[in-house]
C-alpha positions in Angstrom: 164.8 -14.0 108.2 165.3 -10.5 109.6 162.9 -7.8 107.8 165.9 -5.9 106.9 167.3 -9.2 105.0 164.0 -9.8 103.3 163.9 -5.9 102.0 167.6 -5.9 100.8 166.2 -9.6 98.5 163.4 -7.9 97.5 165.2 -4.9 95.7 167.9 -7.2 94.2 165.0 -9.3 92.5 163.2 -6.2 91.8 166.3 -4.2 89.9 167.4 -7.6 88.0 163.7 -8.3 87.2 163.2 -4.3 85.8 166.4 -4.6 83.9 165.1 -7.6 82.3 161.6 -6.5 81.4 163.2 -3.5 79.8 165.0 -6.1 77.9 162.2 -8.4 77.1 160.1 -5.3 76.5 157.3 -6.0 79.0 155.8 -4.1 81.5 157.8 -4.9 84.8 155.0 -4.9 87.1 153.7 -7.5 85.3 156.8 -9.3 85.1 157.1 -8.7 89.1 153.8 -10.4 89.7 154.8 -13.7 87.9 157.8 -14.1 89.6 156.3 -13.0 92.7 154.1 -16.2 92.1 156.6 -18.3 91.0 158.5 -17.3 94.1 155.8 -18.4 96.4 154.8 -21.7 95.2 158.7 -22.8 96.0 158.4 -25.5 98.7 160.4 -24.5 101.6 160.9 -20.8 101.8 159.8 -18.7 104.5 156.3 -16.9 104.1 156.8 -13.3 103.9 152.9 -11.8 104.3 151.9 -8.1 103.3 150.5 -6.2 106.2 147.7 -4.1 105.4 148.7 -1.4 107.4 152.3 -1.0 105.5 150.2 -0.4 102.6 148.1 2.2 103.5 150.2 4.2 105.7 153.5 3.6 103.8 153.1 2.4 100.0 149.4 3.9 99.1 150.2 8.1 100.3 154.0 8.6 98.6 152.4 7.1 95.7 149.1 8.9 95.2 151.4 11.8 95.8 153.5 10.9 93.2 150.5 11.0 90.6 148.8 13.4 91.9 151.8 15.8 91.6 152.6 14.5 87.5 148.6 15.3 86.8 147.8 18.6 85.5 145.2 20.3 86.7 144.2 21.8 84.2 143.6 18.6 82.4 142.0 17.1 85.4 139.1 19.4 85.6 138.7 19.0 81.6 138.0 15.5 81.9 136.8 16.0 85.6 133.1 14.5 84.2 134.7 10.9 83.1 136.5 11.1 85.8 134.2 11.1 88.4 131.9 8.8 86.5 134.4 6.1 86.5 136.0 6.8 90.3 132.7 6.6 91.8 129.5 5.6 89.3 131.5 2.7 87.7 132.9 1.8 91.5 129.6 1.7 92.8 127.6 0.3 89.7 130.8 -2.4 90.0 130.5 -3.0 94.2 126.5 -3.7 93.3 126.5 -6.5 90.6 129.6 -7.9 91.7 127.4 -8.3 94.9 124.5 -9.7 93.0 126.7 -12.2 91.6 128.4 -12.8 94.6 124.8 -13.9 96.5 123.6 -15.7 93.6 126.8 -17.7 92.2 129.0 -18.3 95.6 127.0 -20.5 98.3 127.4 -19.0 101.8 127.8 -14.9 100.4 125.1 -13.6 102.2 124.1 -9.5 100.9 126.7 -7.7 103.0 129.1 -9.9 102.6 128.4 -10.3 98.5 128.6 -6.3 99.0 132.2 -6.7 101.2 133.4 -8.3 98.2 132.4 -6.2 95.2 133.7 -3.1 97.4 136.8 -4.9 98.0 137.6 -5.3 94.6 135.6 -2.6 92.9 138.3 0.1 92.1 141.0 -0.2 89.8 144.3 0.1 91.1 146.0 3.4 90.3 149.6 1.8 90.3 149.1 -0.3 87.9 147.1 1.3 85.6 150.0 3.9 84.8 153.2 1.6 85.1 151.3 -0.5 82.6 150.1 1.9 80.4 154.1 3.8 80.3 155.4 3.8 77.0 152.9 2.4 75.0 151.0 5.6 72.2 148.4 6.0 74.5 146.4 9.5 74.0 147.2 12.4 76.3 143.2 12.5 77.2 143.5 8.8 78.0 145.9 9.2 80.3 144.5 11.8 81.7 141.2 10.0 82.1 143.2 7.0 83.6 145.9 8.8 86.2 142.9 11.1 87.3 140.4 8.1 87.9 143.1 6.4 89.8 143.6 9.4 92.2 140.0 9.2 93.0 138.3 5.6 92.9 140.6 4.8 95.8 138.6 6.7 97.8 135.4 5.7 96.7 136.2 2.3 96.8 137.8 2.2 100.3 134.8 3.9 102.0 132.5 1.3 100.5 134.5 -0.9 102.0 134.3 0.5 105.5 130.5 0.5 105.7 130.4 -3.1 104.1 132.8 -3.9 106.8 130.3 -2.6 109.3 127.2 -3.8 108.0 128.9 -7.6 108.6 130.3 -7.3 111.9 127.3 -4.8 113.5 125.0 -6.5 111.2 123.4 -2.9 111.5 123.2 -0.7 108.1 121.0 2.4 107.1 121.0 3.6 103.6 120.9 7.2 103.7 123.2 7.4 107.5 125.9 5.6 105.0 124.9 8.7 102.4 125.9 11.5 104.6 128.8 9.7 106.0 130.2 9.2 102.8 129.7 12.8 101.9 131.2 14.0 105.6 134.2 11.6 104.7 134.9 13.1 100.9 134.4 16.6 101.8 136.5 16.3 105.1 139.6 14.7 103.2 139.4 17.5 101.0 139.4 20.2 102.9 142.3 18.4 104.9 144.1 18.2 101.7 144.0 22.1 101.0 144.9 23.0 104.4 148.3 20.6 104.3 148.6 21.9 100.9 148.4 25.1 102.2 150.9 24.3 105.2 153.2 23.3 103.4 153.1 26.0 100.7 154.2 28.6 103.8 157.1 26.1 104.9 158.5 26.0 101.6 158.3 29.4 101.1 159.9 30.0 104.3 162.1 26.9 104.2 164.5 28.1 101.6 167.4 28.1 102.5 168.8 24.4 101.1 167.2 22.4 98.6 167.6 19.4 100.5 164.7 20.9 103.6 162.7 21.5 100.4 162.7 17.7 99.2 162.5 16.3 102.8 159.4 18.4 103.1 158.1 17.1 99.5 158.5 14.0 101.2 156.5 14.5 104.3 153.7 16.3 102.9 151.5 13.1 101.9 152.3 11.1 105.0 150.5 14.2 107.1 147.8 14.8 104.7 147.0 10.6 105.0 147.4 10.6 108.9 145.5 13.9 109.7 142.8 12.6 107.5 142.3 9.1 108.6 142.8 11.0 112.2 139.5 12.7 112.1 138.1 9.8 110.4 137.6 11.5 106.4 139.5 10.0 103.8 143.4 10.2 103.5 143.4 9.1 99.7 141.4 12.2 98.9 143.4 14.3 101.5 147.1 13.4 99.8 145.7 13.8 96.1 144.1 17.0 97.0 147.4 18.1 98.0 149.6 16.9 95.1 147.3 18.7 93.2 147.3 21.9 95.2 151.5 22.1 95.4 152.2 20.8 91.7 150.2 23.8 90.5 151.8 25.9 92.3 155.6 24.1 92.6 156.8 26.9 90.3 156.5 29.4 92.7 157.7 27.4 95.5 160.7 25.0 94.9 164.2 26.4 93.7 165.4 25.0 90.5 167.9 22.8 92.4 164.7 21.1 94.2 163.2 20.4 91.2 166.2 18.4 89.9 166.8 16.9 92.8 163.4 16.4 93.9 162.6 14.8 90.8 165.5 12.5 91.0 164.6 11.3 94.9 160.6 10.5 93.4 161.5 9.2 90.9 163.8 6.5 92.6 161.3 6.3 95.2 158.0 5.7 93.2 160.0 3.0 91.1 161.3 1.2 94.5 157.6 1.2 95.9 155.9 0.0 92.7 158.5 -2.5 92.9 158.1 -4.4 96.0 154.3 -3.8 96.0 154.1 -5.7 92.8 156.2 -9.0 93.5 154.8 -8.9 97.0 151.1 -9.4 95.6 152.9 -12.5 94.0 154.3 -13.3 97.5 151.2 -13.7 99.2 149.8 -16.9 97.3 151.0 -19.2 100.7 149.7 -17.5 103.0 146.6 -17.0 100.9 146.8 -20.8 100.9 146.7 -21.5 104.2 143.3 -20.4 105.0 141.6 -22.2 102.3 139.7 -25.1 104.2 138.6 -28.3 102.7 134.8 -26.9 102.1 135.6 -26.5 98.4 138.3 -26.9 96.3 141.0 -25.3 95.2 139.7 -25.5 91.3 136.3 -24.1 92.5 137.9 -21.6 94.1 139.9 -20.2 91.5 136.5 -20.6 89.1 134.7 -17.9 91.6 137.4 -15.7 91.4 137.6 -16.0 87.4 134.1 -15.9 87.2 134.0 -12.3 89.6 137.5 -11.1 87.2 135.3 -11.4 83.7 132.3 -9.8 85.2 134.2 -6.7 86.4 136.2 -6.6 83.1 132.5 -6.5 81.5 130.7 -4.7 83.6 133.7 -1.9 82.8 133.3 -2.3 79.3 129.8 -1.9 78.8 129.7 1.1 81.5 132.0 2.8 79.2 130.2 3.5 76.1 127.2 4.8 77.7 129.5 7.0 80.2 131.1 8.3 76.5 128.6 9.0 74.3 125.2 9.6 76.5 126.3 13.0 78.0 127.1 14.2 74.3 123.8 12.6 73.3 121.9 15.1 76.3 123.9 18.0 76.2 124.5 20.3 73.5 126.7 22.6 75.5 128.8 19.0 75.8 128.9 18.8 71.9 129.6 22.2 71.2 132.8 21.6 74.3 134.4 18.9 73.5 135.1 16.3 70.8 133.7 13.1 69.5 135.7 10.7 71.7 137.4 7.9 69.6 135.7 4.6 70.5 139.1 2.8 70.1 140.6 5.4 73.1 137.0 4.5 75.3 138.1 0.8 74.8 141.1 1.3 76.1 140.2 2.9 79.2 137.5 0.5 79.2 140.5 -2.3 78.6 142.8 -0.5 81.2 141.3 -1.5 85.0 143.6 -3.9 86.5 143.4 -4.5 89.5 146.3 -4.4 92.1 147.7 -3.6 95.7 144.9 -1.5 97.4 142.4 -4.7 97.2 144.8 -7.1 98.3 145.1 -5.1 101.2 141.6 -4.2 101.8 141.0 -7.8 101.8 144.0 -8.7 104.2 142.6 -5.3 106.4 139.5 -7.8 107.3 139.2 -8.3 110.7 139.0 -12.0 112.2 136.1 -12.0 114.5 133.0 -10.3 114.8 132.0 -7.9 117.2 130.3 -11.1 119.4 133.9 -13.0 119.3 132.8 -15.3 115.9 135.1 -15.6 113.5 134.7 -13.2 110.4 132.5 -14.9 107.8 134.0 -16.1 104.6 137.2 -13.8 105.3 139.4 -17.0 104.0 137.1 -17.2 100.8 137.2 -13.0 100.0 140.9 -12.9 100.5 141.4 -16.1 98.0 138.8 -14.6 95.6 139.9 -11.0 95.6 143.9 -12.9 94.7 142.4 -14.3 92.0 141.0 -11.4 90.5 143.7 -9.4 91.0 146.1 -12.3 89.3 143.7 -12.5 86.5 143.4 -8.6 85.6 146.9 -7.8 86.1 148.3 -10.9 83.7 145.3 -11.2 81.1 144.5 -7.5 80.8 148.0 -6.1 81.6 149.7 -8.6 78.8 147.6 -8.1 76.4 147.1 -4.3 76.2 149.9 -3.1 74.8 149.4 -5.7 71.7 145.4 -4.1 71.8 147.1 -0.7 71.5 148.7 -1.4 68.6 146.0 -3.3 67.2 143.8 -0.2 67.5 146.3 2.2 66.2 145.2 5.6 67.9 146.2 8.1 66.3 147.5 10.2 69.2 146.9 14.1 69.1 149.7 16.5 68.2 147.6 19.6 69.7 150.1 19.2 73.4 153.2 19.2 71.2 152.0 21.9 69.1 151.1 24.1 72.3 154.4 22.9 73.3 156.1 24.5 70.2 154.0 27.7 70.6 155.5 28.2 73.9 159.0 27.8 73.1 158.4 30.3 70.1 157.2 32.6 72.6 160.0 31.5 75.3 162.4 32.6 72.9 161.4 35.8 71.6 160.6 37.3 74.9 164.4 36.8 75.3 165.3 38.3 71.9 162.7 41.2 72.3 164.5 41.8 76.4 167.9 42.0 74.5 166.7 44.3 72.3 165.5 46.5 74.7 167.4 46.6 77.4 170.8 45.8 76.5 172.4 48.1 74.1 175.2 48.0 71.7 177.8 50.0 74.2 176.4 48.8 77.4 176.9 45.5 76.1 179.7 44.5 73.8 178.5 43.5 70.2 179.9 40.2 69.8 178.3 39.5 72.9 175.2 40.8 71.9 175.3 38.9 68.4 176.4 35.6 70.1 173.3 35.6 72.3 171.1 37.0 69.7 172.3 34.2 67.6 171.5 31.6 69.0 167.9 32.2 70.0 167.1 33.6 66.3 168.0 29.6 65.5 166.1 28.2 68.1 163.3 30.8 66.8 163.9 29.6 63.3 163.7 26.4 64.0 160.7 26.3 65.9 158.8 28.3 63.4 159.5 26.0 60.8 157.8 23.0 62.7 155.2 24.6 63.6 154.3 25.3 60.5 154.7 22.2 58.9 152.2 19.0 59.5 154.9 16.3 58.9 158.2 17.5 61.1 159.8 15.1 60.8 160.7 16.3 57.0 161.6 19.5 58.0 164.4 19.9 60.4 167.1 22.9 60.8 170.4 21.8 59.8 172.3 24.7 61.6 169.9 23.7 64.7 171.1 20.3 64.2 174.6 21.2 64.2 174.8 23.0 67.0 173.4 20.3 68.8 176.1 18.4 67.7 178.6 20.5 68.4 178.0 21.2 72.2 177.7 17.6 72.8 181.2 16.5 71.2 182.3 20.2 73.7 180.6 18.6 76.4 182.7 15.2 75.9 185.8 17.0 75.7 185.5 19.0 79.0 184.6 15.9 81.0 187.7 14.0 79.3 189.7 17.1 80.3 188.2 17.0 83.8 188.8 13.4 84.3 192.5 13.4 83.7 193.2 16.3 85.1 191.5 14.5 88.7 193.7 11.3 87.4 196.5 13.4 87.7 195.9 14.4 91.2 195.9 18.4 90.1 191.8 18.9 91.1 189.9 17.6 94.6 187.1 15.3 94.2 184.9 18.4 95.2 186.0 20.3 92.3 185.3 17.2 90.4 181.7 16.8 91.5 180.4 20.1 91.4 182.0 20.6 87.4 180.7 17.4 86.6 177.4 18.9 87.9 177.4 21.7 86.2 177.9 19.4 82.8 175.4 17.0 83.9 172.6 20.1 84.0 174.2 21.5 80.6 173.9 17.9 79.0 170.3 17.4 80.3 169.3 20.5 78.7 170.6 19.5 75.4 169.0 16.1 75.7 165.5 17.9 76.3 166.0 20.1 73.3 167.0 17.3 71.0 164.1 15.3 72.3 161.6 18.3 71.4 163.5 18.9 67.8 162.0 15.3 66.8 159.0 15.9 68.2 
């Protein structure tokens, strides 16, 4: 089957399968990976195996980009302390016991291949941990926490794997040469995030002229952060998320309105395409997992290893949590006085929330099949089935079961973002009322004018004022707001039935068509936004 055959498949299942989980109401990764699975096991069809170097050159940078770019930074370096002690303390605590394990438990897992292992499978993976948790009333800090410990662990985790790697096949590994590696390779990715950032920043300043240069650059930018980086030997995963931070924060200033809608549009289609076939191709690989299995053990053993390595990391996260949560509060009083008491219902669910996913696989896949000497790569067959079986046993128990754990819990989720939110339209608003006042003058400007401009921010003023006020908005809603609303939208169905006969009819071009319809698209969209906010 040509690869062009098998990619065309692969997006039918994937589109009918996302349709269906919206449908069914479960998360579609999830959904992806089962019939992934059920897929494989069908006697007969062709194996279709996932290279490791499609992942990391082509899946992992677009989509670290893609987060990267919908974190805040401000946020980020809020929670920048749980952060880092879940991307790299919890991955390295996780690498070490899952090793210690790994030696004691599975006969032949010598220490640096026990170590191989837990750094295979040590880091959480960051597409599934925010396709899974998407929808459900999860709090902002949460997801914060989660999407910010996603950009990083990666990194961590991959590195780990590197020297693991090297410790088996050279059989050669000092401690504190691994140390300043590991710093030369986080500093250098980095520092080769800012300056792509940075690159790019100029070129779309000076790249202005269409919006669709703009988007092809958006495009490009995390593909030469990840090759530049893994160039000069530092990390691309910190390189690309370094500079999806460094651009979203300043996007503003850079992309025309016309990229941003358009822009948005292209990622978002993009990201859901990519999440897409990496998820039903982990549930792909089961045959070809298969197929290296040897008679040594069987296949029930097996899959009790893998289990038995899937509950340890889930504990090992859970119990690393608490401690992460509470003991910095406990030791610092500049920490109490900062921030608040964190919920322990929102540390379980970050604790619940580390599924693992498509960057082990691959790590796992990425192992080479000899040694140095020409030997064949110990217990590469054994890894690979083990690190599947984690990764099958995360994703269905913990991915299935969270959203009924999040309502279980019942966070209450913080209104202080849509309050802010409200604030700033307030202010939004009155800026504009305050400019009219001042600068356009009854005279200059016709008074009907005036008052028809006027009048309709004073509502949205109104409005807002009252619901920021109030605890409960729900119960306090402007009816001439509300109207309004109303009334534009049934306009807004009118034009397009007037446009639509009217191209029936022959008397308008498609063209003309088009760019009205666009111009009633952007008018409908910002309708839709404001009515989402008026219920907020």
């Amino acid at each position: 089957m040509h690869n062009v055959e098998v990619v065309v498949i692969l997006l039918s299942i994937m589109a009918g399968l996302a349709a269906l989980a919206e449908k069914i109401k479960i998360s579609y990764p999830i959904l992806l990976v089962i019939v992934g699975l059920g897929i494989g096991l069908v006697p007969g069809l062709p194996t279709i195996a996932l290279n490791p170097e499609i992942v990391f050159f082509v899946f992992l940078p677009p989509l670290l980009y893609a987060a990267a770019w919908n974190t805040s930074w401000h946020d980020f370096k809020k929670a920048k302390r749980a952060i880092s002690l879940l991307a790299i303390g919890l991955v390295l605590f996780t690498t070490s016991i899952v090793a210690v394990a790994a030696h004691y438990f599975i006969p032949g897992f010598t220490w640096p291949l026990a170590f191989l292992l837990g750094a295979i499978i040590s880091p959480p993976d960051a597409v599934a941990a925010t396709s899974v948790t998407k929808g459900l009333n999860v709090p902002k800090r949460v997801l914060t926490i989660l999407e910010g410990e996603s950009l990083v662990n990666d990194a961590s985790g991959i590195i780990a794997f590197r020297y693991a790697v090297i410790a088996v096949t050279t059989g050669n590994f000092v401690f504190w040469e691994a140390g300043v590696n590991f710093i030369v390779v986080v500093v250098g990715g980095i520092a080769v995030g800012l300056v792509v950032g940075l690159l790019f920043f100029y070129l779309h300043k000076i790249c202005t002229m269409t919006s669709t240069i703009d988007v092809i650059l958006t495009l490009l930018t995390p593909f030469i952060a990840y090759i530049v980086a893994e160039r000069i030997h530092t990390s691309g995963v910190l390189a690309v998320v370094v500079a999806g931070l460094f651009l979203s924060f300043r996007s503003s200033a850079i992309l025309s309105h016309n990229t941003r809608i358009n822009a948005l549009a292209v990622w978002e289609t993009l990201v859901f395409i990519l999440n897409g076939i990496i998820f039903i191709l982990i549930g792909l690989q089961l045959p070809s997992v298969m197929k290296g299995i040897g008679t040594q053990h069987s296949l029930l053993t097996l899959v009790g290893y893998g289990l038995m390595i899937g509950i340890i990391i889930m504990i090992i996260r859970l119990l690393w949590m608490y401690p992460g949560a509470y003991l910095p509060r406990i030791l610092s009083k500049k920490i109490r006085q900062m921030e608040p008491r964190p919920s322990w219902k929102a540390v379980f669910i970050i604790g619940w929330t580390g599924m693992r996913g498509v960057v082990s696989l691959a790590a796992a896949l990425a192992l080479p099949v000899t040694m140095e000497n020409g030997q064949p790569f110990p217990q590469r067959d054994m890894i690979l089935f083990i690190t599947f079986v984690v990764i099958m046993f995360t994703l269905l128990f913990q991915g299935l079961t969270l959203p009924y754990i999040v309502r279980k819990l019942n966070i209450p989720s913080s209104d202080q973002e849509e309050i802010e939110e409200q604030l700033a339209r307030v202010k939004l608003a009155s800026s504009v009322i305050l400019h009219i006042e001042e600068n356009f003058a009854i005279g200059v400007v016709h008074d009907d004018v005036l008052n028809q401009v006027k009048n309709k921010y004073e509502l949205k003023i109104n409005h807002l004022h009252r619901k920021v006020r109030t605890e409960d908005s729900t119960k306090d809603t402007s009816e001439l707001f509300h109207q309004l609303h109303g009334m534009q939208k049934e306009l807004l169905k009118v034009e397009r039935g007037a446009i639509l006969e009217m191209h029936q009819q022959g008397s308008v071009s498609e063209e003309v068509l088009r760019r009205l319809e666009y111009e009633l698209d952007l008018e409908e969209s910002r309708l839709v936004l404001e009515e989402k906010t008026s219920v907020l």
